[in-house]
BAFI-202183 format. One record per residue (C-alpha): x, y, z. Coordinates in pm, whole numbers, m for minus. Layout:
REM BAFI-202183
<atom px="X" py="Y" pz="Z"/>
...
//
This chain:
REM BAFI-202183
<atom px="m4150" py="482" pz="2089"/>
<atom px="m3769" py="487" pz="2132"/>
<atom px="m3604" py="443" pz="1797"/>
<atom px="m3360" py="107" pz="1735"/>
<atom px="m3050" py="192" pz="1772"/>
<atom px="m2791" py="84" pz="1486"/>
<atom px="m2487" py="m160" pz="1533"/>
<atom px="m2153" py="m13" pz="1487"/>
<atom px="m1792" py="m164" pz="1431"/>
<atom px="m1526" py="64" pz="1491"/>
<atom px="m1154" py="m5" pz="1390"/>
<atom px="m861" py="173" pz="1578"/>
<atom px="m573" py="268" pz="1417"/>
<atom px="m274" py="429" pz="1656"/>
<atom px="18" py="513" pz="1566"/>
<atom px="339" py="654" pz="1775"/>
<atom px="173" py="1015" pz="1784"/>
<atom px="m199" py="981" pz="1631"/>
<atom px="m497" py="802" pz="1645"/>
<atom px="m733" py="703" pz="1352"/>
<atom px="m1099" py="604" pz="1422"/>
<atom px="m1325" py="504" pz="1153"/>
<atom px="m1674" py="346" pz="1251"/>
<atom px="m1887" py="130" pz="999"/>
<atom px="m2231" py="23" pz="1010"/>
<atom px="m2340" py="m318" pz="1006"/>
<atom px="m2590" py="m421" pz="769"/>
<atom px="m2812" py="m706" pz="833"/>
<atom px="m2626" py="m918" pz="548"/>
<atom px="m2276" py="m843" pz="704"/>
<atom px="m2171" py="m548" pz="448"/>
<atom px="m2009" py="m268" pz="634"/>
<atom px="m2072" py="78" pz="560"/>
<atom px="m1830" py="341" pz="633"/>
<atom px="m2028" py="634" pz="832"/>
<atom px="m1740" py="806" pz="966"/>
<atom px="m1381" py="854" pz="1049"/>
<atom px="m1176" py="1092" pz="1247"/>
<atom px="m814" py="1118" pz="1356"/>
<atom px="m623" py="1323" pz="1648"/>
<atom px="m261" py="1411" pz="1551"/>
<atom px="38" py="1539" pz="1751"/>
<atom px="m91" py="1350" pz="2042"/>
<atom px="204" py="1450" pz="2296"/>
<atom px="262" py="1797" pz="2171"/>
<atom px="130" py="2159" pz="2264"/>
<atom px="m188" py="2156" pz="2076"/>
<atom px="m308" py="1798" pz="1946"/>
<atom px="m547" py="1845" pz="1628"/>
<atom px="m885" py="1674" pz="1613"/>
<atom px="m970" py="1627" pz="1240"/>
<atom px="m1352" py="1395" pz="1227"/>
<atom px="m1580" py="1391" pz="912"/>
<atom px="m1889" py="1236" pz="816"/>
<atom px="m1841" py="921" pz="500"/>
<atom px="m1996" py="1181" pz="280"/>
<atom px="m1749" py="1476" pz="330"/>
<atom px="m1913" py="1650" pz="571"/>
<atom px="m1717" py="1797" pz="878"/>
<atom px="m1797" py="1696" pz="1252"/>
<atom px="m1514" py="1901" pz="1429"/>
<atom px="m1178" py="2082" pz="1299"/>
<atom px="m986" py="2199" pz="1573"/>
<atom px="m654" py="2235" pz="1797"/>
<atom px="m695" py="2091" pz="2141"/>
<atom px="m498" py="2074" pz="2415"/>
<atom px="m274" py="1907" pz="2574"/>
<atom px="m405" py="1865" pz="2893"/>
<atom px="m727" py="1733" pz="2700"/>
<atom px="m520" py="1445" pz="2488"/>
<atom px="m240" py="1348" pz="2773"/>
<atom px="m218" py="1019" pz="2594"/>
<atom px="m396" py="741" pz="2337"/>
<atom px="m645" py="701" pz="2602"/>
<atom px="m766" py="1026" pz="2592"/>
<atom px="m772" py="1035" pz="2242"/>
<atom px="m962" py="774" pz="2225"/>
<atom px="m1229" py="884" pz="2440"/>
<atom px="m1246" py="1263" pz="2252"/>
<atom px="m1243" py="1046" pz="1917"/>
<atom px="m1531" py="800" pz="1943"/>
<atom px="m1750" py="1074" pz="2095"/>
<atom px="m1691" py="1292" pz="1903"/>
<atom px="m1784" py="1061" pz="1575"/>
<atom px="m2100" py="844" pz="1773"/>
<atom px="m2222" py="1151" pz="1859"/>
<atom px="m2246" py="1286" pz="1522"/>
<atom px="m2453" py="962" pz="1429"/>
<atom px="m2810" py="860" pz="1508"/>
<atom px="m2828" py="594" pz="1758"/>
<atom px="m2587" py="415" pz="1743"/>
<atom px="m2397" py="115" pz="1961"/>
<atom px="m2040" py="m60" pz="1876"/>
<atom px="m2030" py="m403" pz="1897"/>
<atom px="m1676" py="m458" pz="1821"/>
<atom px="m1345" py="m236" pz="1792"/>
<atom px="m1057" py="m394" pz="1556"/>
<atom px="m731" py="m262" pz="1618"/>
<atom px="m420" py="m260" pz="1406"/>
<atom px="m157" py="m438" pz="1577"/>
<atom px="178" py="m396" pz="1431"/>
<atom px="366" py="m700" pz="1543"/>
<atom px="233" py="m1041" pz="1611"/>
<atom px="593" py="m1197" pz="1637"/>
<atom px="568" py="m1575" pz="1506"/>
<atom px="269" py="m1647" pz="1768"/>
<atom px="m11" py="m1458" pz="1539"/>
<atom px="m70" py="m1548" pz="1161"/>
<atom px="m418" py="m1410" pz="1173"/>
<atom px="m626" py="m1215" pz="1346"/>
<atom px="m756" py="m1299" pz="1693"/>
<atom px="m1000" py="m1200" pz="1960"/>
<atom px="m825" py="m1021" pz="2212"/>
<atom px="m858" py="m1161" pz="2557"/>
<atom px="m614" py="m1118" pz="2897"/>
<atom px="m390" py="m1399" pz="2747"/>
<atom px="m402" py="m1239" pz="2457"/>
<atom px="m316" py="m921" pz="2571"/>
<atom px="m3" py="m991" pz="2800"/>
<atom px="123" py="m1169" pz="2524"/>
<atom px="131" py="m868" pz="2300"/>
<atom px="379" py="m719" pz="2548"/>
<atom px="608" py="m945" pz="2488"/>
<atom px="665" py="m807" pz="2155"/>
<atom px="741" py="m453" pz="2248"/>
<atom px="1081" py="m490" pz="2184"/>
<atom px="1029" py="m558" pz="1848"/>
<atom px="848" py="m269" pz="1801"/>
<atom px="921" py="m39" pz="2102"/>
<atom px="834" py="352" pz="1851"/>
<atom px="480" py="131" pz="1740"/>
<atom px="361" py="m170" pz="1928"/>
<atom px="308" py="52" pz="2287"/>
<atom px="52" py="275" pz="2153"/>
<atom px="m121" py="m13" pz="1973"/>
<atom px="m187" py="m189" pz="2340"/>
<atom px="m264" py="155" pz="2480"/>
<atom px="m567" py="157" pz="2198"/>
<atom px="m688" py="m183" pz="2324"/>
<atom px="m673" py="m37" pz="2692"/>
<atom px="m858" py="245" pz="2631"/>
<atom px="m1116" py="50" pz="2497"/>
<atom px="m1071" py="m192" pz="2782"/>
<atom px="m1164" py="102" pz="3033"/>
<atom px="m1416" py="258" pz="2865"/>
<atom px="m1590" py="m20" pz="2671"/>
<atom px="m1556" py="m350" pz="2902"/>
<atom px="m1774" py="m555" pz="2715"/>
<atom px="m1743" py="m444" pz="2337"/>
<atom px="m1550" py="m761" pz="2154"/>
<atom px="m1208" py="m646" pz="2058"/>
<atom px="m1009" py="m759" pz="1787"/>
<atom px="m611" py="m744" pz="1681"/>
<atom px="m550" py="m765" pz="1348"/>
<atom px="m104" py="m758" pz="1270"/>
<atom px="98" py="m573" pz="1003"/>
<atom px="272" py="m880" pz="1035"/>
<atom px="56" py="m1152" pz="912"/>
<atom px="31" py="m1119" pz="563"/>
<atom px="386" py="m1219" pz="525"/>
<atom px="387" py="m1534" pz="749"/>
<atom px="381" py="m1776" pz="473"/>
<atom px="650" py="m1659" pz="306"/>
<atom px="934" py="m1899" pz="225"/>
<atom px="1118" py="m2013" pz="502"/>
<atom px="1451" py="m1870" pz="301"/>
<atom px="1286" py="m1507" pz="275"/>
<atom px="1249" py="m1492" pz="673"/>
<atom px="1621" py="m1572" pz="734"/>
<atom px="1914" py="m1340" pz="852"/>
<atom px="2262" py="m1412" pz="783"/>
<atom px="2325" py="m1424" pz="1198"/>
<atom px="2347" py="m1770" pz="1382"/>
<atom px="2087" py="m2019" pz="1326"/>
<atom px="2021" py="m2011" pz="1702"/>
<atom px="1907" py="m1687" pz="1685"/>
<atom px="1646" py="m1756" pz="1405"/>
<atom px="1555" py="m2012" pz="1596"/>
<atom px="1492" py="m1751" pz="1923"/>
<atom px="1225" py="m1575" pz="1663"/>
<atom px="1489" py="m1341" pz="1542"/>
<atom px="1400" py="m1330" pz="1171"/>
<atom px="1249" py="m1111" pz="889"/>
<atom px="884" py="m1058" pz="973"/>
<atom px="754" py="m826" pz="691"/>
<atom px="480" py="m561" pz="800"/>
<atom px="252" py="m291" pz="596"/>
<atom px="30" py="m638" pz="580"/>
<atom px="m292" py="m494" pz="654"/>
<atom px="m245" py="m293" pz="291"/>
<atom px="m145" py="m569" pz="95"/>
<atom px="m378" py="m788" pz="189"/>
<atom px="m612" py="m552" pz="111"/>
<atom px="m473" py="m478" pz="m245"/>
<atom px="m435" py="m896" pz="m311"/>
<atom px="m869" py="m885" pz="m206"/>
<atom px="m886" py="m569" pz="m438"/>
<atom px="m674" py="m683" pz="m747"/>
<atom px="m872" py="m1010" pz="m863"/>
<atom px="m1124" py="m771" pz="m924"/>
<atom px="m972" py="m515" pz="m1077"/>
<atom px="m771" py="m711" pz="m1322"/>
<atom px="m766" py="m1127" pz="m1278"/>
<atom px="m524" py="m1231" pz="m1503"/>
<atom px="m287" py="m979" pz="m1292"/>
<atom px="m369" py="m1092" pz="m958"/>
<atom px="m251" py="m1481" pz="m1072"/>
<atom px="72" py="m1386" pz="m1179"/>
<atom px="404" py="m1188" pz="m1035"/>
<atom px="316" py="m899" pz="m886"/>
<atom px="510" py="m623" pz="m713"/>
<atom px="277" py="m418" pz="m465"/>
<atom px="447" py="m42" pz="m359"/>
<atom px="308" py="65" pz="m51"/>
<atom px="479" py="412" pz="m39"/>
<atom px="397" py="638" pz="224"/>
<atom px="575" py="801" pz="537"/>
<atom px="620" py="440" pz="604"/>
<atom px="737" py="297" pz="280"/>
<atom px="798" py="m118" pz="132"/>
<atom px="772" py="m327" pz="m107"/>
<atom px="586" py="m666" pz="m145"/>
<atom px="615" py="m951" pz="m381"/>
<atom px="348" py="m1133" pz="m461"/>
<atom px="267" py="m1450" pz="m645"/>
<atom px="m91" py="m1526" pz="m741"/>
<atom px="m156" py="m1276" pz="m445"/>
<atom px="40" py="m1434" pz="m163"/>
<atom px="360" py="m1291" pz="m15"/>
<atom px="660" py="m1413" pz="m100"/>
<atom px="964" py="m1146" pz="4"/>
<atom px="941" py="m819" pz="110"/>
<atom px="1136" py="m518" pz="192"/>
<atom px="1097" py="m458" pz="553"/>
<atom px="1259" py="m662" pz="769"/>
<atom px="1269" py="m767" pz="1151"/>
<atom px="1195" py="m418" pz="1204"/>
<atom px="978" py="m140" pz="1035"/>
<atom px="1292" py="29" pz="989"/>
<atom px="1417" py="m191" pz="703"/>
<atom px="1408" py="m141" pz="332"/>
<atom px="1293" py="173" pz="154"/>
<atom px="1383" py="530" pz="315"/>
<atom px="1059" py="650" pz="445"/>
<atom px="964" py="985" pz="604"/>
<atom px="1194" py="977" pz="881"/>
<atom px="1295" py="604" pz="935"/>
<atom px="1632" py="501" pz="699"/>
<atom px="1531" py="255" pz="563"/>
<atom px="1829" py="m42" pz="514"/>
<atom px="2133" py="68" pz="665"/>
<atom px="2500" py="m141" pz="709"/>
<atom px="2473" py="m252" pz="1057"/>
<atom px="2848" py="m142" pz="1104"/>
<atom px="2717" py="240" pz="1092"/>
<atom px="2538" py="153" pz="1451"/>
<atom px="2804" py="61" pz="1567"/>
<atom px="3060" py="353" pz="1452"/>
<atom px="2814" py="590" pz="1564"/>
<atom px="2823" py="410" pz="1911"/>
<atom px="3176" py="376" pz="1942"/>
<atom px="3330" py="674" pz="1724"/>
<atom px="3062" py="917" pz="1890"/>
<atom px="2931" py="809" pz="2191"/>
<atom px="2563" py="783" pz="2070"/>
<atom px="2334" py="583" pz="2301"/>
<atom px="2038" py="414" pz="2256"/>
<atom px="1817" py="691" pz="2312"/>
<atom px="2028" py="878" pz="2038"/>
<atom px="2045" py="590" pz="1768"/>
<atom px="1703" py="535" pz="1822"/>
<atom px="1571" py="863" pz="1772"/>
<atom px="1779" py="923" pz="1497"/>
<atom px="1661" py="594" pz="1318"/>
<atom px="1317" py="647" pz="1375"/>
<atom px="1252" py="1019" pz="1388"/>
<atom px="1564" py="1230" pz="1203"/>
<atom px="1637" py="1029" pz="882"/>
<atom px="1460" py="956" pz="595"/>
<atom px="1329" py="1236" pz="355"/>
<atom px="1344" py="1417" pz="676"/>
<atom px="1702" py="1401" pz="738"/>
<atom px="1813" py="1389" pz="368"/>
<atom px="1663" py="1683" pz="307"/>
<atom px="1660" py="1888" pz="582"/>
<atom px="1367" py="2044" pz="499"/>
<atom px="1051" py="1791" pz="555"/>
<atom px="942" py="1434" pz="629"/>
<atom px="602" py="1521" pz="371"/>
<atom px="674" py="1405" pz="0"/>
<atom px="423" py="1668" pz="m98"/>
<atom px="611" py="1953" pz="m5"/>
<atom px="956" py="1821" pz="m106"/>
<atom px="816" py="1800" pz="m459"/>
<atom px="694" py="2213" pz="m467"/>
<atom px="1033" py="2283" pz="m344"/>
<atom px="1332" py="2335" pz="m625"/>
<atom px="1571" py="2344" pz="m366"/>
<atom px="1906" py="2135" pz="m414"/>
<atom px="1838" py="1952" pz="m92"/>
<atom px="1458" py="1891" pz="m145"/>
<atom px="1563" py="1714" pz="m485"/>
<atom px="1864" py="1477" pz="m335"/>
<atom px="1604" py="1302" pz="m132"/>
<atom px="1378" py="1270" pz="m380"/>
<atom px="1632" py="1154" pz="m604"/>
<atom px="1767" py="881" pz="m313"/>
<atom px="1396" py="784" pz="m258"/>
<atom px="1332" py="716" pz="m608"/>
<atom px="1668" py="574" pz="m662"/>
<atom px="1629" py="323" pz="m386"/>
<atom px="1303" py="183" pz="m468"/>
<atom px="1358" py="132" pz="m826"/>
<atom px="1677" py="m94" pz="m655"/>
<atom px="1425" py="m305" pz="m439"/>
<atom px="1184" py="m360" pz="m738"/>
<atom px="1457" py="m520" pz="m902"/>
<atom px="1530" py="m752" pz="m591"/>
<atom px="1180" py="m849" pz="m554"/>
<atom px="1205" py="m935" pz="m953"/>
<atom px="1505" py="m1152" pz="m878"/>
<atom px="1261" py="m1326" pz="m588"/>
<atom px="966" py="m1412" pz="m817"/>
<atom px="1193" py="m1473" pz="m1076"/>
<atom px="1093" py="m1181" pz="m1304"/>
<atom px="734" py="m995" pz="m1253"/>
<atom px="425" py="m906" pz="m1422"/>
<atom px="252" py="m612" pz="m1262"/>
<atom px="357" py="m340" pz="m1069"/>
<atom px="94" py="m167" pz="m834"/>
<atom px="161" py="169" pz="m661"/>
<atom px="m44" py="227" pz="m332"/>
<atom px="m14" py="404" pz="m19"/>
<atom px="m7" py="786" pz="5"/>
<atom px="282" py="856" pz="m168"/>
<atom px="209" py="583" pz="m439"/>
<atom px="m120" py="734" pz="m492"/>
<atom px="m92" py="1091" pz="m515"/>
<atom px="257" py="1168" pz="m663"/>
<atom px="230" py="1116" pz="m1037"/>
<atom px="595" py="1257" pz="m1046"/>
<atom px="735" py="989" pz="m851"/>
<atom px="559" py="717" pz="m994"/>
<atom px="730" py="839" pz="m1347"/>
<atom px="1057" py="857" pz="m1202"/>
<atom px="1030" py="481" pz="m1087"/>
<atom px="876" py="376" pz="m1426"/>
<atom px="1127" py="567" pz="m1605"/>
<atom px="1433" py="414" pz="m1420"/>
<atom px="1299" py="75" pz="m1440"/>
<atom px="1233" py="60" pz="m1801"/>
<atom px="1558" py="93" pz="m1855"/>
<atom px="1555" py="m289" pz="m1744"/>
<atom px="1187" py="m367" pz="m1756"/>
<atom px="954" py="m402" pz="m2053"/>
<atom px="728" py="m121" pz="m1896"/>
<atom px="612" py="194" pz="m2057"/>
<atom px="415" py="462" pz="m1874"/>
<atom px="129" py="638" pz="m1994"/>
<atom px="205" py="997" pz="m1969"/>
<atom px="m162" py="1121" pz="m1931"/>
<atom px="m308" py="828" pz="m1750"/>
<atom px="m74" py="872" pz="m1485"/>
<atom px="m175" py="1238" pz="m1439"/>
<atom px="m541" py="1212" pz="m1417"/>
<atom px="m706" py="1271" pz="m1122"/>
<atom px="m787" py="930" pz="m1003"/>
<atom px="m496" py="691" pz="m1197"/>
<atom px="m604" py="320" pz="m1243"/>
<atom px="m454" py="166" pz="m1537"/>
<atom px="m109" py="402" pz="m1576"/>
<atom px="78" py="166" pz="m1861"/>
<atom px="m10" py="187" pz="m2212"/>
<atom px="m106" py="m161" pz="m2441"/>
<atom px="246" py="m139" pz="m2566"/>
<atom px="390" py="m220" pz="m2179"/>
<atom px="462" py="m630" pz="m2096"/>
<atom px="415" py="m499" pz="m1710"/>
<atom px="97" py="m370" pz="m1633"/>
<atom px="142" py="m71" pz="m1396"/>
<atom px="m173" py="9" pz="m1203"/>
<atom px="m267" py="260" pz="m928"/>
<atom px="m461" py="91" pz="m640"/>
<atom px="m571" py="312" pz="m328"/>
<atom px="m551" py="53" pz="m23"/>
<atom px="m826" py="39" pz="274"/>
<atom px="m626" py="m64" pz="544"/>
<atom px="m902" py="31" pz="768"/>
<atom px="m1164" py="m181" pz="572"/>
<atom px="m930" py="m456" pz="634"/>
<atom px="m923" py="m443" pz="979"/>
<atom px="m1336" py="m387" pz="1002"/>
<atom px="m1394" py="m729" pz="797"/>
<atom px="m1199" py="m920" pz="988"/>
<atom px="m1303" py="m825" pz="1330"/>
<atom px="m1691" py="m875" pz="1172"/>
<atom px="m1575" py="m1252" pz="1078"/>
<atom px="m1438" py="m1270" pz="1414"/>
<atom px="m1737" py="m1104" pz="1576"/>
<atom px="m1990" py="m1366" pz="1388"/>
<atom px="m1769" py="m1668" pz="1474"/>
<atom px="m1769" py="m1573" pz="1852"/>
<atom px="m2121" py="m1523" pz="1823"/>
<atom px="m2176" py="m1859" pz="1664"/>
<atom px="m1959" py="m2070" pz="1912"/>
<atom px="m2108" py="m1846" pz="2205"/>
<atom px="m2470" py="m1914" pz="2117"/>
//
């Protein structure tokens, strides 16, 4: 007698040169289960690596590929949910969420990707041209190999879409807001996650002002009130805000255009430098990995720290001034999580405004939760975020609604 086989969801997660797969099983009551994840980085490049391990820690592959094997997202794809299926026992998706990075103003929520769906994703390329490409190419590879499987899109953006109206704004002409042209907000997936997480972690926190550091090789800022957005760092673009790995983070617009006209840079150029060359990267000279810059006493590994740290300790303030002072503040993100050091230099510098004071040896354990002492008026907590969880209960919900409407 053939054994059942198990439903699946899997949730896609591509980024300008990787791909993160994480597949969940479904329990009869709904509950998702992670089983296991994978990733393929330095998709593009000479050898592509193919990193997949069970939920319990134990490996399924951990190796360089090719890259004639992994020409593009597609590929990776393919190699990716093979690879991870084929390490479970009978199993059978029966939906794929994807993170979507921009929904423009069109998408609040997430949504059941169909063709009208999908052509109007395109349209927001340009909003995202280093990001929003490889997203679609994750929906088409699912398209091609999967037909049938429900697909989901789930948008960085959406989180922040109920922001006030004066948050969103620009200082260009009206007619341009008007076009769409505004601050969107992204990282949304995360904080959405951490504003499900923090009612149970600490209630009293999650009704009051809360600032929410997602801090990572893509770094910003939320403010939240009783765990809805209300301002936050990045802007129109992902390139706003915070320095981050290699992106700049908030620069004066006039430096575009001096670098256009004073040295001839193009598009190409700006863009690539922008995206790919600036940042902790750039600053430093030496590496885009936060990790590394901190076991290095070099002169130059220590002004980008310094700028990092220096910079978002300036944007807590302004999201302060936007909830009109603040309550908590909650680190996240991979940076936010795992380097104690930088958390204290943040604390530090902003309790020289802020009634905050760190707890020395909380902040250094192993797993950080609660890093303020009882003396401190703002809690400071460590929360890891599951962006992927996020994206696997919402394309359930989705799933069971389509099912419900569709008989």
């Amino acid at each position: 007698m053939a054994k059942e086989t198990v439903p699946v969801v899997i949730v896609v997660n591509a980024g300008s040169s990787s791909l993160k797969l994480s597949v969940y099983f479904l329990e009869d009551d709904d509950a998702l289960r992670l089983a296991a994840h994978g990733a393929i980085e330095e998709i593009g490049a000479e050898s592509p690596h193919l990193q997949a391990d069970m939920a319990d820690g134990t490996n399924i592959a951990d190796k360089n590929l090719s890259a004639q094997q992994v020409g593009d997202h597609g590929d990776a794809y393919q190699i990716l949910r093979e690879c991870v299926t084929n390490a479970l026992d009978q199993v059978h998706p029966v939906a794929v969420g994807h993170r979507v990075l921009h929904g423009g103003r069109d998408f609040s929520a997430p949504v059941i990707i169909d063709e009208q769906v999908r052509r109007r994703l395109d349209d927001f390329i340009p909003l995202a041209p280093l990001h929003q490409p490889h997203n679609l190419t994750g929906i088409d590879a699912v398209s091609r190999y999967a037909p049938d499987v429900l697909q989901v899109a789930c948008f960085d953006t959406a989180f922040h879409h109920q922001r006030p109206e004066v948050s969103m704004m620009t200082g260009l002409p009206w007619s341009w807001f008007e076009k769409g042209l505004q601050r969107y907000g992204f990282h949304g997936l995360s904080y959405e996650y951490i504003a499900h997480r923090l009612p149970e972690l600490d209630p009293a926190l999650a009704k009051g002002h809360v600032i929410v550091a997602h801090l990572g090789n893509g770094a910003s800022l939320c403010a939240m009130s009783d765990c809805q957005s209300m301002e936050t760092t990045m802007s129109f673009t992902a390139l706003d805000g915070l320095p981050m790995g290699t992106r700049c983070g908030a620069l004066d617009p006039g430096t575009v255009l001096y670098l256009q006209q004073q040295h001839g840079l193009d598009h190409d150029a700006l863009q690539d430098m922008l995206y790919k060359e600036s940042g902790l990267k750039g600053i430093s000279g030496i590496s885009s990995n936060m990790q590394i810059l901190l076991e290095d006493d070099s002169p130059e590994a220590r002004r980008a720290i310094d700028f990092f740290v220096y910079r978002t300790a300036q944007e807590v303030g302004r999201m302060a001034v936007a909830l009109g002072g603040f309550d908590g503040l909650v680190f996240t993100g991979g940076i936010g999580e795992h380097a104690a050091p930088i958390r204290q230099m943040i604390v530090e510098k902003l309790a020289a405004i802020f009634p905050m004071v760190l707890d020395q040896k909380a902040n250094m354990c192993e797993a950080p939760d609660l890093i303020s002492t009882q003396e401190s008026a703002i809690t400071v907590r460590v929360v890891p975020t599951d962006e992927e969880g996020m994206l696997a209960r919402h394309t359930v919900s989705l799933l069971r609604r389509h099912t419900t409407q569709n008989g």
